[in-house]
Backbone as CSV, one residue per row, in Angstrom:
resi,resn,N_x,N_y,N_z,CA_x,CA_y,CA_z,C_x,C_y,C_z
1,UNK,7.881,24.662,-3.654,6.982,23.623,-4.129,5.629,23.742,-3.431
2,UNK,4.558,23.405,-3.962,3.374,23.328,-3.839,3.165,22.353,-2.745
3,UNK,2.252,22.797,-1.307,1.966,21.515,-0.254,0.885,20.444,-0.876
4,UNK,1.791,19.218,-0.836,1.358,18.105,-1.583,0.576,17.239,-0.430
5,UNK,-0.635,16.312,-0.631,-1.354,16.018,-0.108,-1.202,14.419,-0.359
6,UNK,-0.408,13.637,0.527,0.256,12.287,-0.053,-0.024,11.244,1.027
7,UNK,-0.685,9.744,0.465,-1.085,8.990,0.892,0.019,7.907,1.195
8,UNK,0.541,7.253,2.029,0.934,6.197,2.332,0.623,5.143,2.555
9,UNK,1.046,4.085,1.733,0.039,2.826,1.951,1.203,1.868,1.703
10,UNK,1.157,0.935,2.710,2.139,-0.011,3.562,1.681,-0.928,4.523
11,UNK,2.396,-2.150,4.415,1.820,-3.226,5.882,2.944,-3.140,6.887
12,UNK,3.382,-2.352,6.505,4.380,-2.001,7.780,5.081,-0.746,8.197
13,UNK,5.570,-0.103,9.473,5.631,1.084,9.755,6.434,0.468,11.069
14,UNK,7.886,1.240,11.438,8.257,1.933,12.453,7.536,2.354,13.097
15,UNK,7.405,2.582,14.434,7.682,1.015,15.012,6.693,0.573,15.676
16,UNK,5.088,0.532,14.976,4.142,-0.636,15.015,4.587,-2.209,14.826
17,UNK,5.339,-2.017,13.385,5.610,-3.209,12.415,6.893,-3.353,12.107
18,UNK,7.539,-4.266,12.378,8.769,-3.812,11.370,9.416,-5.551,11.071
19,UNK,9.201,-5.748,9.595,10.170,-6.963,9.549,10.739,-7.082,7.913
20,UNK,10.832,-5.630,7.775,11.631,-5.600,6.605,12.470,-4.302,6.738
21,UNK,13.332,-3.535,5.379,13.533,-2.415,5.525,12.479,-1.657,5.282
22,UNK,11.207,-1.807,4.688,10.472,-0.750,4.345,9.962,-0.302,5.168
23,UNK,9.543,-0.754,6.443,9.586,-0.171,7.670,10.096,0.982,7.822
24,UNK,11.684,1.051,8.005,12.231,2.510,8.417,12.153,3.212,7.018
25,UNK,11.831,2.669,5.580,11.319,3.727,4.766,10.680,4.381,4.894
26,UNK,9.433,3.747,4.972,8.209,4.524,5.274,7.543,5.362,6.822
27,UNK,8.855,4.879,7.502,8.903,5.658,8.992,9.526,6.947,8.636
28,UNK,10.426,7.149,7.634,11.436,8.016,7.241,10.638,9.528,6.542
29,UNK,10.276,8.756,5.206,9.832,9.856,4.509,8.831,10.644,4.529
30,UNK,7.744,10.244,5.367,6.586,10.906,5.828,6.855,11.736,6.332
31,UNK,7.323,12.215,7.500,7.864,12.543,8.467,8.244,13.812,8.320
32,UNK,10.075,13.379,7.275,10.522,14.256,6.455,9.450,15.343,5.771
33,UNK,8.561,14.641,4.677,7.929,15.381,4.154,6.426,16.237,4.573
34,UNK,6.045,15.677,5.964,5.483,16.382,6.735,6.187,17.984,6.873
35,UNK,7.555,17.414,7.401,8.399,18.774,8.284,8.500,19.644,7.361
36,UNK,8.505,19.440,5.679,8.389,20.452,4.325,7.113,21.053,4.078
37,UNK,6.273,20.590,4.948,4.604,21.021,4.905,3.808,20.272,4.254
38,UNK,3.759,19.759,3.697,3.161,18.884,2.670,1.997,17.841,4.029
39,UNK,0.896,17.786,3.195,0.313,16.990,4.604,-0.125,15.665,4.015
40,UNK,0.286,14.737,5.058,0.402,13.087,4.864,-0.375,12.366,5.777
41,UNK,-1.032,11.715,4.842,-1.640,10.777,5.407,-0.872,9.279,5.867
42,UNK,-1.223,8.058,6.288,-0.606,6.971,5.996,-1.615,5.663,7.017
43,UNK,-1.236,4.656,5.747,-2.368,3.902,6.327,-1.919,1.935,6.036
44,UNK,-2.277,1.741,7.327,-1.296,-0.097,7.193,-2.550,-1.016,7.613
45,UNK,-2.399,-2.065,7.819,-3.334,-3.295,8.155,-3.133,-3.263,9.575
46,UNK,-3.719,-3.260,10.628,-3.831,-3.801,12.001,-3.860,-5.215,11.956
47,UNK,-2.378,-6.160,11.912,-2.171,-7.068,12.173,-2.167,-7.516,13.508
48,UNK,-2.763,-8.835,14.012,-2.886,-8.729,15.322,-1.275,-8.659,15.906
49,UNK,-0.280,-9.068,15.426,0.953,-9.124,16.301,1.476,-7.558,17.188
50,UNK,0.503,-6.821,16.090,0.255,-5.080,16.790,-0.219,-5.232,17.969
51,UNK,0.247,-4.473,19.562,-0.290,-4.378,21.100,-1.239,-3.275,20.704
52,UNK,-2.215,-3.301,20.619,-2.985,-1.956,20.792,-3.023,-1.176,21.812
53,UNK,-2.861,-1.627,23.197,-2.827,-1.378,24.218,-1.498,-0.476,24.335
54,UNK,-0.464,-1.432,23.723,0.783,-0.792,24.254,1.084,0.365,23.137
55,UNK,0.337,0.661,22.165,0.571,1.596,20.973,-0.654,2.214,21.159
56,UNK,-1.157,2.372,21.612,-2.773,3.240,22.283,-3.156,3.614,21.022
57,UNK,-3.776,2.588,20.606,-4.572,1.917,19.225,-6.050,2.516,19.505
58,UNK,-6.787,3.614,18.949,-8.350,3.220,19.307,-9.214,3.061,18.316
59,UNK,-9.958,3.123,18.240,-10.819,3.411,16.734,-11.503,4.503,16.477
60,UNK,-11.598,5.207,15.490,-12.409,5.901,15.036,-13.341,5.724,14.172
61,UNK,-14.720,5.828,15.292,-15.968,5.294,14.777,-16.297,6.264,13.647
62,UNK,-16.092,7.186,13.583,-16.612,7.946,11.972,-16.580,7.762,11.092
63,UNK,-15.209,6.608,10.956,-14.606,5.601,9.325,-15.235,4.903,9.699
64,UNK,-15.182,3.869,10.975,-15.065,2.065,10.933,-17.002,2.209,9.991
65,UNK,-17.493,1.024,9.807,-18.538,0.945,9.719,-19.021,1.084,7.782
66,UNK,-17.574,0.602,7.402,-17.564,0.284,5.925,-17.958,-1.080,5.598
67,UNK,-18.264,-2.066,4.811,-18.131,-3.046,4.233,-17.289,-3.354,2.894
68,UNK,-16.619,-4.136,2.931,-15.594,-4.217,1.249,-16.198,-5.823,1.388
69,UNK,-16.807,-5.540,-0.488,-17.373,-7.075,-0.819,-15.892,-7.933,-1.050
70,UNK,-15.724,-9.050,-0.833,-14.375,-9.915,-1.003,-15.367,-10.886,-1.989
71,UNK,-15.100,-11.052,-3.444,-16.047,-12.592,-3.502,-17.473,-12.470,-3.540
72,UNK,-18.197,-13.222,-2.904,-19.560,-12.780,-2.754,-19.935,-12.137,-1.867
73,UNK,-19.078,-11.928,-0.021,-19.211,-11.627,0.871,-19.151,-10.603,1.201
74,UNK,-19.427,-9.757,2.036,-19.202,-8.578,2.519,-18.122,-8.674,4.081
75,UNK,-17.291,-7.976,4.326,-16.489,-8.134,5.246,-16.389,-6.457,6.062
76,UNK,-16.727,-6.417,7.226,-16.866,-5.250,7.648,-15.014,-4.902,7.845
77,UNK,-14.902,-3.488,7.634,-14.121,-2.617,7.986,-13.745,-1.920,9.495
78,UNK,-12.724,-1.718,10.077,-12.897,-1.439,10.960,-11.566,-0.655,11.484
79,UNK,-11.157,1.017,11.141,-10.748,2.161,11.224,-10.307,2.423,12.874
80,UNK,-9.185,2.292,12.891,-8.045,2.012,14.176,-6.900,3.347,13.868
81,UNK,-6.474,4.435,14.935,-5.309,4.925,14.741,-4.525,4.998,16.055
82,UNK,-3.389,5.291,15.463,-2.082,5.758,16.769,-1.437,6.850,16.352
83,UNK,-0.812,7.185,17.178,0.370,8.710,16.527,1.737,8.184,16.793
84,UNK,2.495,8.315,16.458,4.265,8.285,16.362,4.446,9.572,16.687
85,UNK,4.575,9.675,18.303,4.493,10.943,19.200,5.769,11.390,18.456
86,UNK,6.782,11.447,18.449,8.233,11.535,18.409,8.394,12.513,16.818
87,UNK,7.096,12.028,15.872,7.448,12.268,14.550,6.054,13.139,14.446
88,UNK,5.002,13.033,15.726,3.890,13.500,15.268,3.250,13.434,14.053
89,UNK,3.090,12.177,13.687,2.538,11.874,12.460,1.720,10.494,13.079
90,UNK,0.032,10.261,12.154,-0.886,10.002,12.555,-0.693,8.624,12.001
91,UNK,-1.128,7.342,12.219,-0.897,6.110,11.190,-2.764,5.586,11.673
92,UNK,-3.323,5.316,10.329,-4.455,4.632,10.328,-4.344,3.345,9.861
93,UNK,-4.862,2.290,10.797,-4.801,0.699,10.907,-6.384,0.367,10.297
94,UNK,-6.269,-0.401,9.444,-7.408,-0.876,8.797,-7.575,-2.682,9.500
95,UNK,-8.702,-3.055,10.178,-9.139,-3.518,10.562,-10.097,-4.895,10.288
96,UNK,-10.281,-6.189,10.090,-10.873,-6.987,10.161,-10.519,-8.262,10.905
97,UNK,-11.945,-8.688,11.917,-11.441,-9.743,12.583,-11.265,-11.084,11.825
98,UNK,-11.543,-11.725,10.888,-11.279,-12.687,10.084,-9.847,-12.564,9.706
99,UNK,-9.716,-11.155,9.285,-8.036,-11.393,8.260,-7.438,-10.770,9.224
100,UNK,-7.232,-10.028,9.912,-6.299,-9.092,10.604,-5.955,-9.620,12.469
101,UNK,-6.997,-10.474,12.948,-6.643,-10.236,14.427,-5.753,-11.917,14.394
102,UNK,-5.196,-12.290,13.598,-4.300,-13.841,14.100,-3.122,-12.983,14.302
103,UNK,-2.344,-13.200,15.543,-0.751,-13.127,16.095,0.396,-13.206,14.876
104,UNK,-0.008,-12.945,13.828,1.446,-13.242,12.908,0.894,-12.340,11.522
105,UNK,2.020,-12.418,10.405,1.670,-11.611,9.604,0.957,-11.827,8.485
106,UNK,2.096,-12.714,7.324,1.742,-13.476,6.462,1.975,-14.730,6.544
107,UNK,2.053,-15.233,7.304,2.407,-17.103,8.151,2.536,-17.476,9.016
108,UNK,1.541,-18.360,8.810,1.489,-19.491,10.121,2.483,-19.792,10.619
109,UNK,2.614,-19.605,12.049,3.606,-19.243,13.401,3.830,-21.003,13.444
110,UNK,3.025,-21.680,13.469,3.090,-23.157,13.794,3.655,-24.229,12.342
111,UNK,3.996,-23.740,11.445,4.109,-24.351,10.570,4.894,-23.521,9.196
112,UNK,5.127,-22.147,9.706,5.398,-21.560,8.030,4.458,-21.255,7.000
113,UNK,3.731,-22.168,7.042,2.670,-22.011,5.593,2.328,-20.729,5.557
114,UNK,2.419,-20.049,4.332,2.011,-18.881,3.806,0.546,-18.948,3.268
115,UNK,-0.099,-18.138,4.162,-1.874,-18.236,4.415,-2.824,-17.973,3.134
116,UNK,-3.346,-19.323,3.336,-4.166,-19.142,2.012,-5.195,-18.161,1.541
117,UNK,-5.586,-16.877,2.650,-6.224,-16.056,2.454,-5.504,-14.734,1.948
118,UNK,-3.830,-14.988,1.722,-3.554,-13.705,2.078,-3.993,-12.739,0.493
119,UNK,-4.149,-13.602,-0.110,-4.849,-12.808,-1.748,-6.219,-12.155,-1.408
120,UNK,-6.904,-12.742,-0.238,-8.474,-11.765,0.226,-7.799,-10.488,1.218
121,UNK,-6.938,-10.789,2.023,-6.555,-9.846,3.296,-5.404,-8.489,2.004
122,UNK,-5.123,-9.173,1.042,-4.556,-7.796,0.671,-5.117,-7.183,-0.637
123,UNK,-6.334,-7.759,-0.941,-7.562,-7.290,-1.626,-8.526,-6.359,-0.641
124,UNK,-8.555,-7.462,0.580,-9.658,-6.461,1.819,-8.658,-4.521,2.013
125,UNK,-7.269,-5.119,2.149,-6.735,-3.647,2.415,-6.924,-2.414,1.467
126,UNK,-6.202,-3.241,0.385,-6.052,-2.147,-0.783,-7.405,-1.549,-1.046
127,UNK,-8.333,-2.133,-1.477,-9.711,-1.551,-1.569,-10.182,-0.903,-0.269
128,UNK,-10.176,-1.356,0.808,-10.270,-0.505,2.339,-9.788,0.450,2.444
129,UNK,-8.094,0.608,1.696,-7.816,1.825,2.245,-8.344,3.136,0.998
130,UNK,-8.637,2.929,-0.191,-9.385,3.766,-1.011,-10.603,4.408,-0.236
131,UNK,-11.812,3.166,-0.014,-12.745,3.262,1.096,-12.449,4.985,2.367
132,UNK,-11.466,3.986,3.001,-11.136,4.959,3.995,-10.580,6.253,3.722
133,UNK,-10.147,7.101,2.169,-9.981,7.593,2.025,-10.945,8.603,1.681
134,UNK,-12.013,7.622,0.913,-13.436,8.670,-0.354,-13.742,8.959,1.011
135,UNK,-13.523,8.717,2.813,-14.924,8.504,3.893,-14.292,9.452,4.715
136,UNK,-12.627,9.831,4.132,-12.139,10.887,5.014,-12.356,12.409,4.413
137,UNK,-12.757,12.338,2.885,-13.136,13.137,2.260,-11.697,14.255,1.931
138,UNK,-10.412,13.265,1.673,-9.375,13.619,1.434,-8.218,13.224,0.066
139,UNK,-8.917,14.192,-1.053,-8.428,13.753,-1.991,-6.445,13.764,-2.185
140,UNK,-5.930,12.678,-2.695,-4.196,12.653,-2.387,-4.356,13.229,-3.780
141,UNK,-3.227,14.166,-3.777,-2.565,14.176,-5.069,-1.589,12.850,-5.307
142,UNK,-0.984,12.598,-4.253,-0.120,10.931,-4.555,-0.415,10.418,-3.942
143,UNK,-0.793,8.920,-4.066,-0.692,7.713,-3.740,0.810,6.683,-2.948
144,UNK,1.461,6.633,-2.355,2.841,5.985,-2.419,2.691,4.718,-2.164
145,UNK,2.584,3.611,-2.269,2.023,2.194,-2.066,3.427,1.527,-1.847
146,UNK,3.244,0.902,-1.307,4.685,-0.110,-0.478,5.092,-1.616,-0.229
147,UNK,4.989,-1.943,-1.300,5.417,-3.760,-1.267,4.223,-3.900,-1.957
148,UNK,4.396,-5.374,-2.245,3.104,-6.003,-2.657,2.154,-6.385,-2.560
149,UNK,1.706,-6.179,-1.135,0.246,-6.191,-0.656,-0.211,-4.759,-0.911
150,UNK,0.008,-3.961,-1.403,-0.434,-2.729,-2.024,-0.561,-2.745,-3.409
151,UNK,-0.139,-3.680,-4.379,-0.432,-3.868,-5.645,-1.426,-3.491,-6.341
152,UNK,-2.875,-3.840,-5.426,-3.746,-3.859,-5.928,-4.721,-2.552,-6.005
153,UNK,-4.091,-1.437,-5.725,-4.483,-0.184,-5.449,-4.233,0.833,-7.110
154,UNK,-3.399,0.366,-7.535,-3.345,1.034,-8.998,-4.576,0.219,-9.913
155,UNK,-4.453,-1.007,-9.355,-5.572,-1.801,-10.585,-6.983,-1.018,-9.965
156,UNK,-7.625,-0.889,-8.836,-8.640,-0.517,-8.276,-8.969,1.478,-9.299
157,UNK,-7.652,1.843,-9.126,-8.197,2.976,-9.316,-8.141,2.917,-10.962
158,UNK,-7.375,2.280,-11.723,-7.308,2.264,-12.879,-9.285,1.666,-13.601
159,UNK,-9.873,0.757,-12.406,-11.245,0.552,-13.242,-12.261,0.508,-11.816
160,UNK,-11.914,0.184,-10.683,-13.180,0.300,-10.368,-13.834,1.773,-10.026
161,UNK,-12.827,2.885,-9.488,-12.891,3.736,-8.986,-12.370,4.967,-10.105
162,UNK,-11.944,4.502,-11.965,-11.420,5.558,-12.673,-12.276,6.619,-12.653
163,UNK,-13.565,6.771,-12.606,-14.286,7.927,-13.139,-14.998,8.768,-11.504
164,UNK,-14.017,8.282,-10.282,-14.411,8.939,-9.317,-13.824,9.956,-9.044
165,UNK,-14.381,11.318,-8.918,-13.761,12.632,-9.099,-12.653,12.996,-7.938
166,UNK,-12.533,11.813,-6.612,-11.775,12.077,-6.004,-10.337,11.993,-6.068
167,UNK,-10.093,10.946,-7.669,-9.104,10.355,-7.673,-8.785,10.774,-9.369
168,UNK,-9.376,11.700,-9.613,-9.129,12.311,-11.175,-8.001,12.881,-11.375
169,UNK,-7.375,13.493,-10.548,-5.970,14.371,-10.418,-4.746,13.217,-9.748
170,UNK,-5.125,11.885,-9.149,-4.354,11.329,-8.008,-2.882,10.894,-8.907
171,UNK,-2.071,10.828,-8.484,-1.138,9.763,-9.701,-0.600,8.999,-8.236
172,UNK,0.163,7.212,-9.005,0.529,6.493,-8.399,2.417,6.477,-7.840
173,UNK,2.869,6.440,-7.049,4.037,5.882,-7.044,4.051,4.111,-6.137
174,UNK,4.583,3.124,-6.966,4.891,2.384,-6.298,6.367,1.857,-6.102
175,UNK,6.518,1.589,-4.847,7.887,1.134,-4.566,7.862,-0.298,-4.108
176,UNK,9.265,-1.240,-4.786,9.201,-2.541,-4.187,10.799,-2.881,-3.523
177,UNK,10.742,-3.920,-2.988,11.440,-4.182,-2.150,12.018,-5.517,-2.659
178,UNK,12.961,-5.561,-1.859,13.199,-7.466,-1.860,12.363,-8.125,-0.885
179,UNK,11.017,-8.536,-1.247,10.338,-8.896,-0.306,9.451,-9.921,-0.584
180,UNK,10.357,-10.440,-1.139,9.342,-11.645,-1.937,8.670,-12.719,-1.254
181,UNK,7.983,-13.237,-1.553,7.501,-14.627,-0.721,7.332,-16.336,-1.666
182,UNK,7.380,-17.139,-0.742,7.120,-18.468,-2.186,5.833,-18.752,-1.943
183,UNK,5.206,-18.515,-1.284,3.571,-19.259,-1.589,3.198,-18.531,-3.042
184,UNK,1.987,-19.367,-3.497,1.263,-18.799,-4.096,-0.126,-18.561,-3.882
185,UNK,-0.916,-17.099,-4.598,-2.001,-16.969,-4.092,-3.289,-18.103,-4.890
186,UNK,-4.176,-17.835,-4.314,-5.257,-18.678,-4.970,-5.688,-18.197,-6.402
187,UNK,-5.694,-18.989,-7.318,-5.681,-19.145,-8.854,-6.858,-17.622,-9.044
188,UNK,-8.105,-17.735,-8.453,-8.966,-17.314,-8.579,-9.533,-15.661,-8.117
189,UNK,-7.711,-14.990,-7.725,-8.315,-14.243,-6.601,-8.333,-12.804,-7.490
190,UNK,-8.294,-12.841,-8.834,-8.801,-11.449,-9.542,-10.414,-11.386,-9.337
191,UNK,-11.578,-12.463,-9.278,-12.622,-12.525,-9.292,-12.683,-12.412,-7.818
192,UNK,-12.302,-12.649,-6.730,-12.434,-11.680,-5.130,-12.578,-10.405,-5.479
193,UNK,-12.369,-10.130,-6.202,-11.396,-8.156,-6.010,-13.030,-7.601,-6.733
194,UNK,-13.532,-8.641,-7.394,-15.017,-7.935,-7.776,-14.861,-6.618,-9.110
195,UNK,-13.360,-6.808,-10.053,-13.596,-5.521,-11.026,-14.050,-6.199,-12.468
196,UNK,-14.548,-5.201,-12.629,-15.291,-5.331,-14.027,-14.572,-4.138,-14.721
197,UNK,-13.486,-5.432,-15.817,-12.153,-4.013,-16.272,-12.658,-3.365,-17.435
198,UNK,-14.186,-3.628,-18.021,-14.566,-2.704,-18.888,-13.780,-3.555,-20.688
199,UNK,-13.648,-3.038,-21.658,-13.722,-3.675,-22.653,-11.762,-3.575,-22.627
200,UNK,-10.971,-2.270,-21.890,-9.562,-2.906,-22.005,-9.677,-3.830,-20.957
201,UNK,-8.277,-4.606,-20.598,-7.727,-5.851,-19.502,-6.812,-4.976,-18.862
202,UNK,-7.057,-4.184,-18.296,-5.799,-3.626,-16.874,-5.248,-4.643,-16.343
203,UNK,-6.003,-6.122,-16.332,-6.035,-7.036,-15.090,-5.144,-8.560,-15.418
204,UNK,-4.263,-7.554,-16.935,-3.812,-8.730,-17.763,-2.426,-9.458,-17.282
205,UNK,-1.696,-8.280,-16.563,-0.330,-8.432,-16.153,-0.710,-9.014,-14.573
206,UNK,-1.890,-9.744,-13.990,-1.650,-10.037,-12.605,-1.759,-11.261,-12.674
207,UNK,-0.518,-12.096,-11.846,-0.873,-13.530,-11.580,-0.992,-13.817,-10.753
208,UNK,-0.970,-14.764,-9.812,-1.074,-15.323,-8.871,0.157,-16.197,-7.899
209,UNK,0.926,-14.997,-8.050,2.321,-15.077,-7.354,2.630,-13.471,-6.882
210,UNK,4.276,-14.164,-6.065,4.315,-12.576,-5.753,5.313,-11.950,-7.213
211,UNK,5.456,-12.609,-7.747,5.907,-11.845,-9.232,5.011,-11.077,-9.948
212,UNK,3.782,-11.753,-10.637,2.645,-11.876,-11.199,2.049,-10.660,-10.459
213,UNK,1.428,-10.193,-9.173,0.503,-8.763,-8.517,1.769,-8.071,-8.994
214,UNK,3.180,-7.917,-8.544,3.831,-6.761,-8.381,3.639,-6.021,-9.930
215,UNK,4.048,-7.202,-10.804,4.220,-6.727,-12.157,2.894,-6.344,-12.467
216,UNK,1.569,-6.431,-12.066,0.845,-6.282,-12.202,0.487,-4.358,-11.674
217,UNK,1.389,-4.314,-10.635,1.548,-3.302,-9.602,2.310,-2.155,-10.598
218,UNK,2.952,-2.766,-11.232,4.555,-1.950,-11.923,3.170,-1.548,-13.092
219,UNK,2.818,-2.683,-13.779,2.207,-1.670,-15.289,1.380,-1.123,-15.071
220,UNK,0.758,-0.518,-13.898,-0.530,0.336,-13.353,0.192,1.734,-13.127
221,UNK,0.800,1.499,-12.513,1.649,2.720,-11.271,1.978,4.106,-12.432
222,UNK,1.990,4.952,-12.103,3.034,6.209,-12.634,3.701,5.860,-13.109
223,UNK,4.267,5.783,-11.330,5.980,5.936,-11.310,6.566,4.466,-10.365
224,UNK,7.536,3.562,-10.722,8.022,2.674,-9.689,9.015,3.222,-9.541
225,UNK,9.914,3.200,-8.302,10.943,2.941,-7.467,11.044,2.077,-6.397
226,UNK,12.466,1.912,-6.098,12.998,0.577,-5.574,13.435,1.225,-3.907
227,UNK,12.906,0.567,-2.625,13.260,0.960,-1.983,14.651,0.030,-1.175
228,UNK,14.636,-1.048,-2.204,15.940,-1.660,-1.888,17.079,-1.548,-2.984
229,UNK,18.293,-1.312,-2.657,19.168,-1.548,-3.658,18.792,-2.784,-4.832
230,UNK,18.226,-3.923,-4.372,18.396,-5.038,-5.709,16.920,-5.312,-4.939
231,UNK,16.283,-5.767,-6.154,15.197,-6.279,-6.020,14.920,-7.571,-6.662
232,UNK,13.785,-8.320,-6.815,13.905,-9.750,-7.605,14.628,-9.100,-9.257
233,UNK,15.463,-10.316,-9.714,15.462,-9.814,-11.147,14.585,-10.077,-12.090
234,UNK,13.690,-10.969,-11.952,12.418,-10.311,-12.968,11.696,-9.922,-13.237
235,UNK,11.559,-8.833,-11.997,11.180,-7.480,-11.529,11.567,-6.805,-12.101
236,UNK,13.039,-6.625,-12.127,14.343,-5.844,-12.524,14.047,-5.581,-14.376
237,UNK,13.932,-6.858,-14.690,13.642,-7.060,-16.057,12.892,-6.336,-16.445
238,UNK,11.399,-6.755,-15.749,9.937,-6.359,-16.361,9.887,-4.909,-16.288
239,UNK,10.489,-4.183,-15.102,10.548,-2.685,-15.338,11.089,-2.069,-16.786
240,UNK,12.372,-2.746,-16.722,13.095,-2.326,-17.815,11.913,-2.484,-19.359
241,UNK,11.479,-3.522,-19.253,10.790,-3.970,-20.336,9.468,-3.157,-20.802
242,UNK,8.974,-2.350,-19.560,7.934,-1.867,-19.348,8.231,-0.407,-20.005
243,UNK,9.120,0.289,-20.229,10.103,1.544,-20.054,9.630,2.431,-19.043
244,UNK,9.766,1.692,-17.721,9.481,2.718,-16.729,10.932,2.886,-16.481
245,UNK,11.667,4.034,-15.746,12.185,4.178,-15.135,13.118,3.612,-14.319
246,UNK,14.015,2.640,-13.884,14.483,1.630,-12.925,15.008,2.730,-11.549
247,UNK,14.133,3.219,-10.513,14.457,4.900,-10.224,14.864,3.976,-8.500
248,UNK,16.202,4.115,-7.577,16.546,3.916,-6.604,17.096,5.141,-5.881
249,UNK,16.676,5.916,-4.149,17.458,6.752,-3.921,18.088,6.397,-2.625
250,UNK,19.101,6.507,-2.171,19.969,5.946,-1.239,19.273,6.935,-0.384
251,UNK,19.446,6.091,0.722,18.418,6.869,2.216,19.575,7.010,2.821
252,UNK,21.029,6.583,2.794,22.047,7.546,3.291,22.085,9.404,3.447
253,UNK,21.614,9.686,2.681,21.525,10.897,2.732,20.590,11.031,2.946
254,UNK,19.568,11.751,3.723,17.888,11.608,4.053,17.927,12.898,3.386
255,UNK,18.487,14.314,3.386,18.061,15.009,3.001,18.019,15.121,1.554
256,UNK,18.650,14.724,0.715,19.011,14.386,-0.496,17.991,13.481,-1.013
257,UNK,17.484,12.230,-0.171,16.871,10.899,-0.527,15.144,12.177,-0.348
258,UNK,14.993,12.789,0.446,14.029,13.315,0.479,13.430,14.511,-0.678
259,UNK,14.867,15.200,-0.779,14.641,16.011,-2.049,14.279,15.449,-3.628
260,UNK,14.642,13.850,-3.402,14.562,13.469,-4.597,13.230,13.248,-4.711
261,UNK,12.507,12.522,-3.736,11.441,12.142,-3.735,10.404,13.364,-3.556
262,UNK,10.289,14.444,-3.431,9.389,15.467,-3.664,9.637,16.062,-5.016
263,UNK,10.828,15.515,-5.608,11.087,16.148,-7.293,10.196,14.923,-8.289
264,UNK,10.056,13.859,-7.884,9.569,12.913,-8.568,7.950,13.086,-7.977
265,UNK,7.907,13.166,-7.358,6.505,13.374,-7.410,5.954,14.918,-7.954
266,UNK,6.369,15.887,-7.966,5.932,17.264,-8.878,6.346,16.949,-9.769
267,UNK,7.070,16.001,-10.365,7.218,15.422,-12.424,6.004,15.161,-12.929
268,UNK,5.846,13.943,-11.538,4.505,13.629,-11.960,3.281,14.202,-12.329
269,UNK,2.709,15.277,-11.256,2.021,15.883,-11.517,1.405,17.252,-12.369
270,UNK,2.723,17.381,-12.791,3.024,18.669,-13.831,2.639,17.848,-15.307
């Protein structure tokens, strides 16, 4: 097989982050598919509950020094990495002190409440980490996006970024999880994201839940797969409904779970 040039995009990673399974997913397969040659990128949110200190976090000033408009505002960027000595693989932390440096993830530590910004903080990422990609001057042949704060990365490239030559060849895989949440986001937060979808609606399947982005996530993408055995069922549904694929590979077998996943991605791109 051809060395594939594959992006990871996730709010969580072994063992910066970990409070789901997609964690040791996405700790897993990189790795793997590093050791096949293939060269990987991968890139998460610098949540403050991250030690920088104790994960020898620094920045690299050559990215930081982006702006992503949120809304009317501009919100600076700010390009953080570490290595996973053990796996020798590089992880880039995307950065803002407004959304990224509070002690917790997606909720308030003092109360539960699921944060009313988190529709700007996973608008600031998804578009950041494109950003950080056109600035690394590293075109992916794949994309792999990971839960639903990555949703918004198929809609981005589907209109704001379709006719950018870096991303002319790219195709999507997204994977979801059982990872649902009950808040809902703010009514208004397709007009944060700043796209102008042109005379089709890419932007038709997103609501303002965590049902509403994913499915929104699912009719953009390539390819979906499930990195949990069961996922919400009207998730479950909407795939089916969509005729994508309903595609799950048991990570019991890593070498197997790995072979599958370098066969699905050269489908794609062939």
């Amino acid at each position: 097989m051809d060395k594939l040039k594959i992006l990871f995009v996730t709010a969580e990673i072994d063992p910066f982050l970990k409070v789901s399974s997609a964690a040791e997913f996405v700790r897993l397969l990189p790795q793997k598919l590093q050791e096949k040659g293939h060269e990987i990128r991968i890139l998460m949110p610098k949540f403050g509950v991250i030690n920088e200190r104790r994960n020898r976090l620094h920045e690299v000033v050559r990215l930081s020094g982006i702006n992503i408009k949120i809304g009317d505002e501009e919100k600076p960027l700010t390009i953080k990495v570490a290595s996973i000595q053990s796996a020798k693989l590089q992880v880039y932390f995307l950065d803002n002190e407004d959304y990224f440096q509070r002690k917790s993830v997606l909720t308030d530590p003092e109360n539960n409440h699921f944060y009313d910004d988190n529709d700007e903080r996973a608008i600031f990422f998804c578009k950041g980490a494109i950003e950080t990609v056109k600035k690394l001057g590293w075109a992916p042949d794949i994309i792999h996006c990971h839960d639903w704060m990555t949703s918004f990365i198929p809609l981005y490239l589907r209109t704001h970024y379709k006719d950018d030559p870096m991303f002319k060849h790219t195709k999507v895989v997204f994977t979801l999880y059982n990872n649902g949440f009950e808040g809902p986001l703010a009514k208004n937060f397709l007009a944060k994201a700043n796209i102008d979808s042109g005379s089709d609606n890419p932007m038709e399947n997103y609501e303002p839940s965590y049902i509403g982005v994913c499915k929104g996530g699912i009719s953009l993408a390539d390819v979906v797969t499930k990195g949990s055995p069961r996922i919400d069922q009207k998730l479950e549904d909407y795939i089916s409904s969509s005729e994508k694929e309903d595609l799950y590979f048991d990570t019991n077998d890593s070498d197997s779970y790995v072979e599958s996943y370098q066969n699905l991605y050269a489908s794609i791109l062939n």
